[in-house]
Predicted model as a PDB file, atoms N, CA, C, CB and O in Angstrom, pLDDT in the B-factor column:
MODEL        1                                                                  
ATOM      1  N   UNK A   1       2.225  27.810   4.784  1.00 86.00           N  
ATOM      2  CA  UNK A   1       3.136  27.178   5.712  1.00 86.00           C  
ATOM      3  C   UNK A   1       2.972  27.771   7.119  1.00 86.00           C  
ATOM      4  CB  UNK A   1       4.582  27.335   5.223  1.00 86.00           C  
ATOM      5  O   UNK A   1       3.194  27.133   8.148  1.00 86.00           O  
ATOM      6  N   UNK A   2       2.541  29.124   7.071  1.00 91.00           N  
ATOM      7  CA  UNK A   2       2.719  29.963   8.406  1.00 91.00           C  
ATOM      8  C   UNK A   2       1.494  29.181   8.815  1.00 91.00           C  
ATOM      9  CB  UNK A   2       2.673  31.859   8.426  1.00 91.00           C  
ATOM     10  O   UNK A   2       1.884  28.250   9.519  1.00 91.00           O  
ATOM     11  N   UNK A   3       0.051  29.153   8.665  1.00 88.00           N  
ATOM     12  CA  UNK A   3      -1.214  29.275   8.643  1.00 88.00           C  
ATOM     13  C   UNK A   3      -1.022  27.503   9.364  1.00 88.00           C  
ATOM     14  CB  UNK A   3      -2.065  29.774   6.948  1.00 88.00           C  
ATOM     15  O   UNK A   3      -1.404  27.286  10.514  1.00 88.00           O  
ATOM     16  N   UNK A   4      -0.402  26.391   8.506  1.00 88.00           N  
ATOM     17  CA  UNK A   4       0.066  24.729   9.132  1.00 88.00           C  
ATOM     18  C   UNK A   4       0.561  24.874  10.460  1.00 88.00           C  
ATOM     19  CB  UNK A   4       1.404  23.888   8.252  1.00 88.00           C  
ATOM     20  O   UNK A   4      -0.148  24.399  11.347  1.00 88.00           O  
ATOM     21  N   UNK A   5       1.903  25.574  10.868  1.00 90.00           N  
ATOM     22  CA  UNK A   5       2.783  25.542  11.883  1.00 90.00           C  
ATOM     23  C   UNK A   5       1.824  26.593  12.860  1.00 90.00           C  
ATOM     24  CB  UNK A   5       4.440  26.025  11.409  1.00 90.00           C  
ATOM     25  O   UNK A   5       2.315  26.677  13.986  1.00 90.00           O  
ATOM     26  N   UNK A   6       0.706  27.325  12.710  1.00 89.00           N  
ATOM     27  CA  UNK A   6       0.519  27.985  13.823  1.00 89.00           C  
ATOM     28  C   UNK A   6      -1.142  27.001  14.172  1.00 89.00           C  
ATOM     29  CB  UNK A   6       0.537  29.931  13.520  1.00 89.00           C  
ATOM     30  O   UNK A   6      -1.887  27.217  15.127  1.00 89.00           O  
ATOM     31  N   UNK A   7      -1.376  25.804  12.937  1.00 85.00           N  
ATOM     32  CA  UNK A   7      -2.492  25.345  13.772  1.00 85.00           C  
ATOM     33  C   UNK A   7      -2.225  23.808  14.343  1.00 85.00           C  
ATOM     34  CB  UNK A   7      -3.865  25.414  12.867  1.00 85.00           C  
ATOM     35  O   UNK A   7      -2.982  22.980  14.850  1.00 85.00           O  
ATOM     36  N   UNK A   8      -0.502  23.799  13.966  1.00 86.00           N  
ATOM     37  CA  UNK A   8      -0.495  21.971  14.159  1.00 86.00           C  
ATOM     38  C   UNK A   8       1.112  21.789  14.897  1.00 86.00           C  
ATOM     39  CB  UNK A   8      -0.596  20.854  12.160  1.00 86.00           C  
ATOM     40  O   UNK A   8       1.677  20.720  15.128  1.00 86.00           O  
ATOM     41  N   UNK A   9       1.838  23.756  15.289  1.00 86.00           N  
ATOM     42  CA  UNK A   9       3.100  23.604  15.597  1.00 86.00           C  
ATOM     43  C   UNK A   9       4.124  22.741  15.028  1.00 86.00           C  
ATOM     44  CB  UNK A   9       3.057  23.383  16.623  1.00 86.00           C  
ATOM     45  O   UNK A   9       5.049  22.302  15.712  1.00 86.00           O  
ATOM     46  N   UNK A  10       3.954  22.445  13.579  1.00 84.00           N  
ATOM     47  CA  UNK A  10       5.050  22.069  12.301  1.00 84.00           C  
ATOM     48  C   UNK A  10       4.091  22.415  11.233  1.00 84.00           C  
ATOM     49  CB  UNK A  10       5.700  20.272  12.142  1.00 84.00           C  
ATOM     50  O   UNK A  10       2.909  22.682  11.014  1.00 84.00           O  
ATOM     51  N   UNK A  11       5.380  22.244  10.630  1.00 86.00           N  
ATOM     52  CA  UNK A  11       4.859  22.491   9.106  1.00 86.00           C  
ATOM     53  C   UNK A  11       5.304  21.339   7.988  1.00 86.00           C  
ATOM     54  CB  UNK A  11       5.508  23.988   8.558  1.00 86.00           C  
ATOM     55  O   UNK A  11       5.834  21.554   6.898  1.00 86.00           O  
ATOM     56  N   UNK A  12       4.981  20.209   8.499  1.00 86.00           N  
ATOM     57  CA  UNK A  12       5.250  18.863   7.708  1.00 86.00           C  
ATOM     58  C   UNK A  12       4.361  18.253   7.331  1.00 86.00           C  
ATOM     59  CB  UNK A  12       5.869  17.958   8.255  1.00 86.00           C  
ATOM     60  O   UNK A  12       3.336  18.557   7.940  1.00 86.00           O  
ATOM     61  N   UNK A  13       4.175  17.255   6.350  1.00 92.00           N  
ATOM     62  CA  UNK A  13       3.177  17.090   5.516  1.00 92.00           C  
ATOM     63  C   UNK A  13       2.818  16.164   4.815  1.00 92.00           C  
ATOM     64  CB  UNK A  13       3.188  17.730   4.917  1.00 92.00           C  
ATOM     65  O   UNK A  13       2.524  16.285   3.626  1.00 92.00           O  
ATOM     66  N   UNK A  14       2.792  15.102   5.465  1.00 94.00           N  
ATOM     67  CA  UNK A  14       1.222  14.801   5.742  1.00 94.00           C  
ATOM     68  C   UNK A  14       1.018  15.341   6.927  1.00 94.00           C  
ATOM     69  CB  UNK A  14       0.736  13.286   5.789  1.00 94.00           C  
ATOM     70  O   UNK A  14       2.013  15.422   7.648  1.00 94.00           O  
ATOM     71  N   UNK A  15      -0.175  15.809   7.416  1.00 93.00           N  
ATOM     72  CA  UNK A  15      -0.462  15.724   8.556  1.00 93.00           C  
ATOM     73  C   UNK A  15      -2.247  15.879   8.894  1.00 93.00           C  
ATOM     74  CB  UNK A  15       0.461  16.720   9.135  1.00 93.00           C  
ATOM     75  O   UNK A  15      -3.122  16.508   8.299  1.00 93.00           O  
ATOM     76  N   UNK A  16      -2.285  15.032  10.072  1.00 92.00           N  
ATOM     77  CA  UNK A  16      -3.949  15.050  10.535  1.00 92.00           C  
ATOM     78  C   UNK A  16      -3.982  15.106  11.834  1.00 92.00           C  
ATOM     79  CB  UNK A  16      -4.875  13.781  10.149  1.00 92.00           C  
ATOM     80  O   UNK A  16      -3.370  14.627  12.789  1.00 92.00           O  
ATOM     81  N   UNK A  17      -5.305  16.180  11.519  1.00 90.00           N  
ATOM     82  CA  UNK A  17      -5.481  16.972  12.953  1.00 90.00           C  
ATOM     83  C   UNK A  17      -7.023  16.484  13.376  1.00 90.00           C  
ATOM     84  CB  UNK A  17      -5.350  18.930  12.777  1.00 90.00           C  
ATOM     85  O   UNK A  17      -7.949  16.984  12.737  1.00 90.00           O  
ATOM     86  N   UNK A  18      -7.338  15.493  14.467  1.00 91.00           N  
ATOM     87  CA  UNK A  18      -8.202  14.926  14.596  1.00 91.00           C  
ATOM     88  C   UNK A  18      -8.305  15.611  15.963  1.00 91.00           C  
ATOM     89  CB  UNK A  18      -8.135  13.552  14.310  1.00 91.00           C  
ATOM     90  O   UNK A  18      -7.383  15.411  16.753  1.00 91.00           O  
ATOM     91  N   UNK A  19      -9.680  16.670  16.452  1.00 88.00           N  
ATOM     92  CA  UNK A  19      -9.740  17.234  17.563  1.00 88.00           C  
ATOM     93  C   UNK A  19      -8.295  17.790  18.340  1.00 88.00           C  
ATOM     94  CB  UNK A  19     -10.451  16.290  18.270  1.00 88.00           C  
ATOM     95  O   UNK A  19      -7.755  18.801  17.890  1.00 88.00           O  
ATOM     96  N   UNK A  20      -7.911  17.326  19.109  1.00 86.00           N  
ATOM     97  CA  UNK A  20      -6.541  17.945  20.045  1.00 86.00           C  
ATOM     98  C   UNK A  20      -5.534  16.876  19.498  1.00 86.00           C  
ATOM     99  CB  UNK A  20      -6.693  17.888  22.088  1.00 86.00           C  
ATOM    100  O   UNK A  20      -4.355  17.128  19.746  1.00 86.00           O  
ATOM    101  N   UNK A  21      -5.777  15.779  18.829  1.00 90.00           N  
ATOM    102  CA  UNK A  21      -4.582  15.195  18.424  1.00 90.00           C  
ATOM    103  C   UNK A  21      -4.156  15.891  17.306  1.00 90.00           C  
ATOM    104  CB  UNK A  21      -4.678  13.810  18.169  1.00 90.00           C  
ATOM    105  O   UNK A  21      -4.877  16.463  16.487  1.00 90.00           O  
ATOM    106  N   UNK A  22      -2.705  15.797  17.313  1.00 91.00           N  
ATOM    107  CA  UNK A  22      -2.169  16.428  15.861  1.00 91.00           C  
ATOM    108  C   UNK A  22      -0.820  15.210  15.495  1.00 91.00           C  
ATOM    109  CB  UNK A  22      -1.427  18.472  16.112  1.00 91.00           C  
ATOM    110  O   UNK A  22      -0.067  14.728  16.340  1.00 91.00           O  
ATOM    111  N   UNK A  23      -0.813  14.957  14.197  1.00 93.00           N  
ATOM    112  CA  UNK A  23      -0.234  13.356  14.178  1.00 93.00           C  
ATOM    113  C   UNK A  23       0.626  13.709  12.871  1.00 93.00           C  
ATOM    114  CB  UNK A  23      -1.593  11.824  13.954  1.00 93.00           C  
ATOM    115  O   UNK A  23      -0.224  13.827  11.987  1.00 93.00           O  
ATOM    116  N   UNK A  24       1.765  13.915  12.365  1.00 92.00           N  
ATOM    117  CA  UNK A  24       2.370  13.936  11.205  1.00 92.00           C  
ATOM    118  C   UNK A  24       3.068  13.221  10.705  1.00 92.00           C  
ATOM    119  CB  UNK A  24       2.826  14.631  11.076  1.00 92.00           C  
ATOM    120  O   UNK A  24       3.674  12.529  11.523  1.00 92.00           O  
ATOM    121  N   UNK A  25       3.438  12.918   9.114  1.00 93.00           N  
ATOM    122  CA  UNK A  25       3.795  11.811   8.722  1.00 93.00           C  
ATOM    123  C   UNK A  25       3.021  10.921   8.181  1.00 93.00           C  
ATOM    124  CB  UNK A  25       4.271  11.373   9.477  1.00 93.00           C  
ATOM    125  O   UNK A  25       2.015  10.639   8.833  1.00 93.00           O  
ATOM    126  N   UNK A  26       3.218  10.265   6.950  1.00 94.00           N  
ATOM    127  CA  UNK A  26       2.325   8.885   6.667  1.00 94.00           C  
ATOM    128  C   UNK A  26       2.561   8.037   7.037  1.00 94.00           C  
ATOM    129  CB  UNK A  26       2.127   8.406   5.676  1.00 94.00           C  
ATOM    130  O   UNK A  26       2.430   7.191   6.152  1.00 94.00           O  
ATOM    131  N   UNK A  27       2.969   7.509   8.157  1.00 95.00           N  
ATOM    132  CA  UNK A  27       3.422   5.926   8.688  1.00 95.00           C  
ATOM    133  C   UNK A  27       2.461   6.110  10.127  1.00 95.00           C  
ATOM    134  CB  UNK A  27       5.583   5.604   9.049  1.00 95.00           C  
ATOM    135  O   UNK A  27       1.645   5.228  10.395  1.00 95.00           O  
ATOM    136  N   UNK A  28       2.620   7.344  11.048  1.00 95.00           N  
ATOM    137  CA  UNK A  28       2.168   7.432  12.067  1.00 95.00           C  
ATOM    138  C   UNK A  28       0.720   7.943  11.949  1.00 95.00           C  
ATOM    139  CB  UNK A  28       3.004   8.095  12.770  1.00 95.00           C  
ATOM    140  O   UNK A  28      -0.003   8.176  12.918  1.00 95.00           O  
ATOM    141  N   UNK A  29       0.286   8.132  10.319  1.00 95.00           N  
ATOM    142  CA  UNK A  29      -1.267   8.653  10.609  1.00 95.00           C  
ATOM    143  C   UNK A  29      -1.796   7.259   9.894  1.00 95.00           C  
ATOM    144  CB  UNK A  29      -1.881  10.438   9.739  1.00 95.00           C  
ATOM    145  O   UNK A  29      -2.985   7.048   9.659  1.00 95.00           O  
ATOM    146  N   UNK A  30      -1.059   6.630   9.683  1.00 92.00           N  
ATOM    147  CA  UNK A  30      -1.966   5.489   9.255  1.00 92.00           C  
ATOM    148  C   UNK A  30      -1.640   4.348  10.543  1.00 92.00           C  
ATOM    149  CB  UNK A  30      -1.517   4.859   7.497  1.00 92.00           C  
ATOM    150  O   UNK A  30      -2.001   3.177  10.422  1.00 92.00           O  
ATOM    151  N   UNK A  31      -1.253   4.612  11.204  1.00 93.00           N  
ATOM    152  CA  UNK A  31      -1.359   3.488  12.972  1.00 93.00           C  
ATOM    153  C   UNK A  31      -2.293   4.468  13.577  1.00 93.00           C  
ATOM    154  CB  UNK A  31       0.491   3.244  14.323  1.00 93.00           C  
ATOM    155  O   UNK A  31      -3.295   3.992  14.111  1.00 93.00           O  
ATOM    156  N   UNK A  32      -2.107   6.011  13.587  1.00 94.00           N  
ATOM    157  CA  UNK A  32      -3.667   6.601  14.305  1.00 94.00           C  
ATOM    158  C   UNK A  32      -4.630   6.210  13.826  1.00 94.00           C  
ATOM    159  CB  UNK A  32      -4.030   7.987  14.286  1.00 94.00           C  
ATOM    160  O   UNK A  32      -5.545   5.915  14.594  1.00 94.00           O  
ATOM    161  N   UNK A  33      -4.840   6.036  12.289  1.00 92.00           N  
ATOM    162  CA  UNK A  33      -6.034   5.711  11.965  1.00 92.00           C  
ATOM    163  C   UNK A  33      -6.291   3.930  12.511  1.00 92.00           C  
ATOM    164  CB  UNK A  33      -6.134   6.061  10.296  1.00 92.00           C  
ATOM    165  O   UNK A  33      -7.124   3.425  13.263  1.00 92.00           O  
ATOM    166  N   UNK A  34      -5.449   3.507  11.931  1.00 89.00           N  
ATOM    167  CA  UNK A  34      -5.634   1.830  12.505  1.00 89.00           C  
ATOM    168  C   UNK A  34      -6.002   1.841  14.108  1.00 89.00           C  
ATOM    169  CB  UNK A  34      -3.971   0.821  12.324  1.00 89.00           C  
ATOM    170  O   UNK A  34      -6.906   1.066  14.418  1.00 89.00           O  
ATOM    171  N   UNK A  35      -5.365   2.691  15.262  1.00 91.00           N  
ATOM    172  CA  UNK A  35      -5.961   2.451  16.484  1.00 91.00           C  
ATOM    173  C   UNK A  35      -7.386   3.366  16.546  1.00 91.00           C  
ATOM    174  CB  UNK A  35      -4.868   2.815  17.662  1.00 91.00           C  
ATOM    175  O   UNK A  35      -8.115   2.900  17.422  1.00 91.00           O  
ATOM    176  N   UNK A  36      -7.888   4.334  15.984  1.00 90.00           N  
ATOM    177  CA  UNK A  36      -9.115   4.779  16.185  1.00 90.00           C  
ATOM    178  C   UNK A  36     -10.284   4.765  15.418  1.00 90.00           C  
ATOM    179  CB  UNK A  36      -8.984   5.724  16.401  1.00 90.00           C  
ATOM    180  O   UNK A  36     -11.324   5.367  15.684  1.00 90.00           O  
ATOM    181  N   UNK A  37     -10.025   3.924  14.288  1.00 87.00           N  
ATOM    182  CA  UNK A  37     -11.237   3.484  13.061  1.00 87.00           C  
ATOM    183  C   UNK A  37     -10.767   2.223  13.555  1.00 87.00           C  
ATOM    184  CB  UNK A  37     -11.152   3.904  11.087  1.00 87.00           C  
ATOM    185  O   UNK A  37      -9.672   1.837  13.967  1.00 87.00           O  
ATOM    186  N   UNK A  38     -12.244   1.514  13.354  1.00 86.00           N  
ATOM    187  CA  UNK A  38     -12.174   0.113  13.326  1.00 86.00           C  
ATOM    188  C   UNK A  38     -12.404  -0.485  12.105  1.00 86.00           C  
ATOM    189  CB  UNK A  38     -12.997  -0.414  14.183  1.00 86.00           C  
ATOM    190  O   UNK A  38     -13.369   0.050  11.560  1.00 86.00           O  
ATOM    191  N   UNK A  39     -11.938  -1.336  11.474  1.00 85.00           N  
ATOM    192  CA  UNK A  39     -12.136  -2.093  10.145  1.00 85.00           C  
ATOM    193  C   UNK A  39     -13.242  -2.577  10.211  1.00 85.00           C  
ATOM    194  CB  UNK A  39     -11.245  -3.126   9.786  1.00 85.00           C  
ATOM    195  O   UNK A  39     -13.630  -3.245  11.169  1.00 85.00           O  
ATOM    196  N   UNK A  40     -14.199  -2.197   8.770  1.00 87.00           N  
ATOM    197  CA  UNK A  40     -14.931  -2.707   8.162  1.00 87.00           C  
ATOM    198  C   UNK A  40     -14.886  -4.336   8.307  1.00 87.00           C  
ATOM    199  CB  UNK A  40     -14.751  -2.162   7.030  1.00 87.00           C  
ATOM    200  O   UNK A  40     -13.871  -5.032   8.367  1.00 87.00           O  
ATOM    201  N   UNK A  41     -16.121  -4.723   8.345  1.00 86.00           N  
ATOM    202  CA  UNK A  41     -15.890  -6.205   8.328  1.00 86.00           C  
ATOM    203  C   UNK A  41     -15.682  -6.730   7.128  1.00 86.00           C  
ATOM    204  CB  UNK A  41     -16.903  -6.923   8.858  1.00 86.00           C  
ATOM    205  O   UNK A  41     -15.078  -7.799   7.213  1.00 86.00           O  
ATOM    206  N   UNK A  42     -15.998  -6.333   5.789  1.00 91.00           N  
ATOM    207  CA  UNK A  42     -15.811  -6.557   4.713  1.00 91.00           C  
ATOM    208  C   UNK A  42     -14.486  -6.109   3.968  1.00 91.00           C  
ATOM    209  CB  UNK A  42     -16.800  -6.177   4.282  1.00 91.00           C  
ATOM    210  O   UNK A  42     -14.193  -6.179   2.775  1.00 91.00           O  
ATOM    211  N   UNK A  43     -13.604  -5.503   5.331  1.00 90.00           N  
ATOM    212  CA  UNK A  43     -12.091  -4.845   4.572  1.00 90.00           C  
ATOM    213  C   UNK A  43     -11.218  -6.055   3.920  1.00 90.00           C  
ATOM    214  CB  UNK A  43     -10.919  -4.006   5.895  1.00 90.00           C  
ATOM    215  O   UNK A  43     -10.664  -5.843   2.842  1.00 90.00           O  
ATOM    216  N   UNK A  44     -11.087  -7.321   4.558  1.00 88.00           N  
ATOM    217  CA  UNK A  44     -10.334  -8.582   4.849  1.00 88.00           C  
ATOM    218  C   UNK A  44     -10.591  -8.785   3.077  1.00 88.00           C  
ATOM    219  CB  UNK A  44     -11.104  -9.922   6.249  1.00 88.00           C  
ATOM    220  O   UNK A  44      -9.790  -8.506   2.184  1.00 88.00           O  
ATOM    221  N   UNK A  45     -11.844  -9.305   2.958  1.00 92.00           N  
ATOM    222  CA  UNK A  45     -12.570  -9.508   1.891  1.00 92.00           C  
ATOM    223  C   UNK A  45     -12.055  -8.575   0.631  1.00 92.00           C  
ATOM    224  CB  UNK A  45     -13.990  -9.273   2.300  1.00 92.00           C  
ATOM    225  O   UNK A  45     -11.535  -9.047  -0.380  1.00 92.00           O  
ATOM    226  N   UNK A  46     -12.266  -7.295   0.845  1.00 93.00           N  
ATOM    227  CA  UNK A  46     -12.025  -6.827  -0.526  1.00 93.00           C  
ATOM    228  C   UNK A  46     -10.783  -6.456  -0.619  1.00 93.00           C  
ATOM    229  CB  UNK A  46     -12.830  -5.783  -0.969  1.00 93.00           C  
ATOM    230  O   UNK A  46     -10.482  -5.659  -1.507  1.00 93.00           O  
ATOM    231  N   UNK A  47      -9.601  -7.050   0.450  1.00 90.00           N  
ATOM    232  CA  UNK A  47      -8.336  -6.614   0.059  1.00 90.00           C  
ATOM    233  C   UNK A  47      -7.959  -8.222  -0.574  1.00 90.00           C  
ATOM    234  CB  UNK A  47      -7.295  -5.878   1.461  1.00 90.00           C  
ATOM    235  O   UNK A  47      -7.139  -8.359  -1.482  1.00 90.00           O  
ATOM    236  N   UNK A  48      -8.528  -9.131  -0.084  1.00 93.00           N  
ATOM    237  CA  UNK A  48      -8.448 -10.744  -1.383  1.00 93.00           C  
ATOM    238  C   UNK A  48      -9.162 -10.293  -2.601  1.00 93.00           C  
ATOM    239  CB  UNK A  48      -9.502 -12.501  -0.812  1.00 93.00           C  
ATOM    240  O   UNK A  48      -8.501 -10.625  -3.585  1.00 93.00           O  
ATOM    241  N   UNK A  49     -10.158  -9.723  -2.900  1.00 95.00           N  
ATOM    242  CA  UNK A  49     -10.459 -10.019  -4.043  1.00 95.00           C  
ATOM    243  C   UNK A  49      -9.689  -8.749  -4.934  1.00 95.00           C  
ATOM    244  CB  UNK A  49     -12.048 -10.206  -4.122  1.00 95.00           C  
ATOM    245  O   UNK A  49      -9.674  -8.733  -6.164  1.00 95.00           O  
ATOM    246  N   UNK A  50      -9.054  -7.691  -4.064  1.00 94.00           N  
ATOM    247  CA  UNK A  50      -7.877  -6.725  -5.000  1.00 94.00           C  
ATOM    248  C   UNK A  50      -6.875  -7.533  -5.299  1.00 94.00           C  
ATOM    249  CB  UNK A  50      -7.141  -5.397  -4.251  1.00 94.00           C  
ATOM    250  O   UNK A  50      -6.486  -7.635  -6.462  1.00 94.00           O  
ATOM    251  N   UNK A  51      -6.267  -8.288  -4.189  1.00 94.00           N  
ATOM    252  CA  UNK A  51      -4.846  -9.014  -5.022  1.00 94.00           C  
ATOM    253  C   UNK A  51      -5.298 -10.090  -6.004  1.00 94.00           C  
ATOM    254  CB  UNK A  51      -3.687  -9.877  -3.881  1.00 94.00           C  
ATOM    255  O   UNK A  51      -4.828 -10.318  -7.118  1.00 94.00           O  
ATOM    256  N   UNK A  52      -6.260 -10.684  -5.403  1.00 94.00           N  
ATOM    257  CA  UNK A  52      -6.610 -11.766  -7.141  1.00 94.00           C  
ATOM    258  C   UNK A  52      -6.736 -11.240  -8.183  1.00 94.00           C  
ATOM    259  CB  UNK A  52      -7.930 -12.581  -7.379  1.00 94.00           C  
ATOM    260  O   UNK A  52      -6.163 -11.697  -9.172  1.00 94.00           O  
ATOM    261  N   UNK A  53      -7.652  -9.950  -8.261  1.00 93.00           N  
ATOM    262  CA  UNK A  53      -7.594  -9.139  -9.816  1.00 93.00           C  
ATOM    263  C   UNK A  53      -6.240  -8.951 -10.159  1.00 93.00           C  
ATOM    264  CB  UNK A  53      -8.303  -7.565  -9.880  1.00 93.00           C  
ATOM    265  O   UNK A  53      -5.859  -9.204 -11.302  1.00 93.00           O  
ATOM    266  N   UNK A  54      -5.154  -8.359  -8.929  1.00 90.00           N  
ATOM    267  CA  UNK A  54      -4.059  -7.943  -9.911  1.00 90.00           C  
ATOM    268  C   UNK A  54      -3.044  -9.144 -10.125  1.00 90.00           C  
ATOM    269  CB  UNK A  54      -3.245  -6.613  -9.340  1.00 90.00           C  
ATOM    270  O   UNK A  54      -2.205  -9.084 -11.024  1.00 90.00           O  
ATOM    271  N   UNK A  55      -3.134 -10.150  -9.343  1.00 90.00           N  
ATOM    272  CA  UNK A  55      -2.429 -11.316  -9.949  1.00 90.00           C  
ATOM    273  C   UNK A  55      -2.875 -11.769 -11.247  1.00 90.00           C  
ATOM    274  CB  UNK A  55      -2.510 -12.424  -9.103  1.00 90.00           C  
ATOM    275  O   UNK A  55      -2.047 -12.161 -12.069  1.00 90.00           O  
ATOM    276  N   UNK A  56      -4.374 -11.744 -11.556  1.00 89.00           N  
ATOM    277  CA  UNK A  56      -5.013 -12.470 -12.616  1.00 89.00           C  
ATOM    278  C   UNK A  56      -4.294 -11.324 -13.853  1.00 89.00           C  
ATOM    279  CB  UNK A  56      -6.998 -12.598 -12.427  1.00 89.00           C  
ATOM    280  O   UNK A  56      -3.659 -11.658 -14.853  1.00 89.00           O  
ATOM    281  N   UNK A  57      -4.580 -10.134 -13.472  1.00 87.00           N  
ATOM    282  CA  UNK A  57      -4.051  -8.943 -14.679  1.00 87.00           C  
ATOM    283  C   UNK A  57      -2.534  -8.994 -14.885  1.00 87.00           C  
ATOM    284  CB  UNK A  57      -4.391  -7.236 -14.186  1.00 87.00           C  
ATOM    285  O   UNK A  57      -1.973  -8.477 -15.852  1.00 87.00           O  
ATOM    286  N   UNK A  58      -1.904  -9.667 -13.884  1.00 86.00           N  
ATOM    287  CA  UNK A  58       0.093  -9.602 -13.817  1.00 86.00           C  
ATOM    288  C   UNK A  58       0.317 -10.966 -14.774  1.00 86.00           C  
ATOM    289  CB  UNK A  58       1.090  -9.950 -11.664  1.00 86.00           C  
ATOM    290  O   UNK A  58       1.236 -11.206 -15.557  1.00 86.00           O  
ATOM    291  N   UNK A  59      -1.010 -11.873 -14.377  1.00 84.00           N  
ATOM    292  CA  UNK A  59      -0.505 -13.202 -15.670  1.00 84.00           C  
ATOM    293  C   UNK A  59      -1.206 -13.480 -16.599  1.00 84.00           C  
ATOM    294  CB  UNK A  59      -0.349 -14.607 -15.277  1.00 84.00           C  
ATOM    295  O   UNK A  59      -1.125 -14.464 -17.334  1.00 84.00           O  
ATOM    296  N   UNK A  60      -1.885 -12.691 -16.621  1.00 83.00           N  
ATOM    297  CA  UNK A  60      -2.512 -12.655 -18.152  1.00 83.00           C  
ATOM    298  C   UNK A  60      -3.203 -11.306 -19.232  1.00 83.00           C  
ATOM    299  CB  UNK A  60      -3.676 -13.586 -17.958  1.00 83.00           C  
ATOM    300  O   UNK A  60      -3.969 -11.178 -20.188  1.00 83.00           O  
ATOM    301  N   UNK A  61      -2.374 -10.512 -18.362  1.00 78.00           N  
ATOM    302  CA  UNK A  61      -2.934  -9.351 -19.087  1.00 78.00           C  
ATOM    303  C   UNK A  61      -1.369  -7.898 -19.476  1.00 78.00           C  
ATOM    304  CB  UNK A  61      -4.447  -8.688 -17.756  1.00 78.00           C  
ATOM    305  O   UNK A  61      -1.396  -6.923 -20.227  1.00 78.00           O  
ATOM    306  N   UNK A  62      -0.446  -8.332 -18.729  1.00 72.00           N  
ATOM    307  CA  UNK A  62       0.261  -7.286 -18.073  1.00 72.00           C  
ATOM    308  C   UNK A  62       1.411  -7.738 -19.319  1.00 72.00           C  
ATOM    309  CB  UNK A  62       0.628  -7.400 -16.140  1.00 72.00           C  
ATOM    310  O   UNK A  62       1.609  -8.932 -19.541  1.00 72.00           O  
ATOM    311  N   UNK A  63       2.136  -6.658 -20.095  1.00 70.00           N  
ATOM    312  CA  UNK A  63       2.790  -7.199 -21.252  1.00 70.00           C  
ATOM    313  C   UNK A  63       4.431  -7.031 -20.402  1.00 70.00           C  
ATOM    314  CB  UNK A  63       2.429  -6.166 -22.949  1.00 70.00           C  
ATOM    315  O   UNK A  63       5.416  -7.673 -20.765  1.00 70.00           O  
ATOM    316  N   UNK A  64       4.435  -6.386 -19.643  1.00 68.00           N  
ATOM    317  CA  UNK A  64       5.773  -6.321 -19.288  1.00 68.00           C  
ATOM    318  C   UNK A  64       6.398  -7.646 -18.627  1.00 68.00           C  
ATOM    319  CB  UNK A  64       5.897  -5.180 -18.388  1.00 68.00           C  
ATOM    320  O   UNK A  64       7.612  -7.817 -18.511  1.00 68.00           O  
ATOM    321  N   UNK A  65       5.394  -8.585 -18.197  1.00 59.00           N  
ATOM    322  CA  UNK A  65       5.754 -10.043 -17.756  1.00 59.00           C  
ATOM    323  C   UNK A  65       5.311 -11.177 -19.192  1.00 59.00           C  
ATOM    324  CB  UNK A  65       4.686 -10.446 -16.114  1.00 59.00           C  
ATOM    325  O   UNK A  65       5.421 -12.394 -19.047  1.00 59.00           O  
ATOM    326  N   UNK A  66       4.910 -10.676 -20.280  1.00 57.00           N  
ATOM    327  CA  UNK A  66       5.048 -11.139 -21.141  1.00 57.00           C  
ATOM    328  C   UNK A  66       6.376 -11.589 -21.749  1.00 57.00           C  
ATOM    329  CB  UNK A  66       4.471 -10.541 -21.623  1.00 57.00           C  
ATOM    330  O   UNK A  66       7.262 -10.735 -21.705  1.00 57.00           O  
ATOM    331  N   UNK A  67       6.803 -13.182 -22.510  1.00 61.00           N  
ATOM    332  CA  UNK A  67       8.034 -13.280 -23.495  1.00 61.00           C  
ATOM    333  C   UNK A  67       7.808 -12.195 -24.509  1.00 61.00           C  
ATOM    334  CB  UNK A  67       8.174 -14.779 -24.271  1.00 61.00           C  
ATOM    335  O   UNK A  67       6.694 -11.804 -24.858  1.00 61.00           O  
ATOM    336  N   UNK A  68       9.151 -11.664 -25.026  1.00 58.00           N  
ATOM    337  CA  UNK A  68       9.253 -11.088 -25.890  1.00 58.00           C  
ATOM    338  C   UNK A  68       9.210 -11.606 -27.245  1.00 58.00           C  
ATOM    339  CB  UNK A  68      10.050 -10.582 -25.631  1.00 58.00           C  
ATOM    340  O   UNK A  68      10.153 -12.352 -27.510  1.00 58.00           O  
ATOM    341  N   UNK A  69       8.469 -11.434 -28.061  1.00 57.00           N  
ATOM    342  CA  UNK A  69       8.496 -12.235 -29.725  1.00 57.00           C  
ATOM    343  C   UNK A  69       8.639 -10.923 -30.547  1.00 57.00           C  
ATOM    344  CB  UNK A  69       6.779 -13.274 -30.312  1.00 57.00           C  
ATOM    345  O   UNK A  69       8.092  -9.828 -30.417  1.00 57.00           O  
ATOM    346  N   UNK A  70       9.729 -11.481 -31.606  1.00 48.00           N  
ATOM    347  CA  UNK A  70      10.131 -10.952 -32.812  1.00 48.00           C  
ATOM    348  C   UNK A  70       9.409 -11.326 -34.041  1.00 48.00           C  
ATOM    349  CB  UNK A  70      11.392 -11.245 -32.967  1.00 48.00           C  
ATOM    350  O   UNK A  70       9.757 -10.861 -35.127  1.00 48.00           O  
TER     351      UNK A  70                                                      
ENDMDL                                                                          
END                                                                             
């Protein structure tokens, strides 16, 4: 904890230390990352073909959205 707060002045956690930026929190290191990585052109793409797998697995594979039979 000492070793965090004396290289990032807190000690909270998440945190990313990209050169002189220091950014904490998971909400605000994932908008740093969104303004200084640029998306893959193929990101669009494989975030459709993740939700089709898990829709296809939620209706036909997933027992907790299954009827119940006795």
């Amino acid at each position: 904890r000492h070793a965090l707060r004396a290289a990032t002045g807190s000690d909270t956690i998440p945190v990313l230390v990209d050169g002189s930026a220091v950014v904490t929190g998971e909400e605000a290191i994932r908008c740093y990352l969104d303004q200084e990585i640029p998306e893959p052109a193929e990101a669009q793409a494989h975030r459709l073909k993740a939700a089709k797998a898990r829709r296809r697995y939620l209706e036909e594979e997933c027992e907790c959205l299954q009827p119940a039979t006795h």
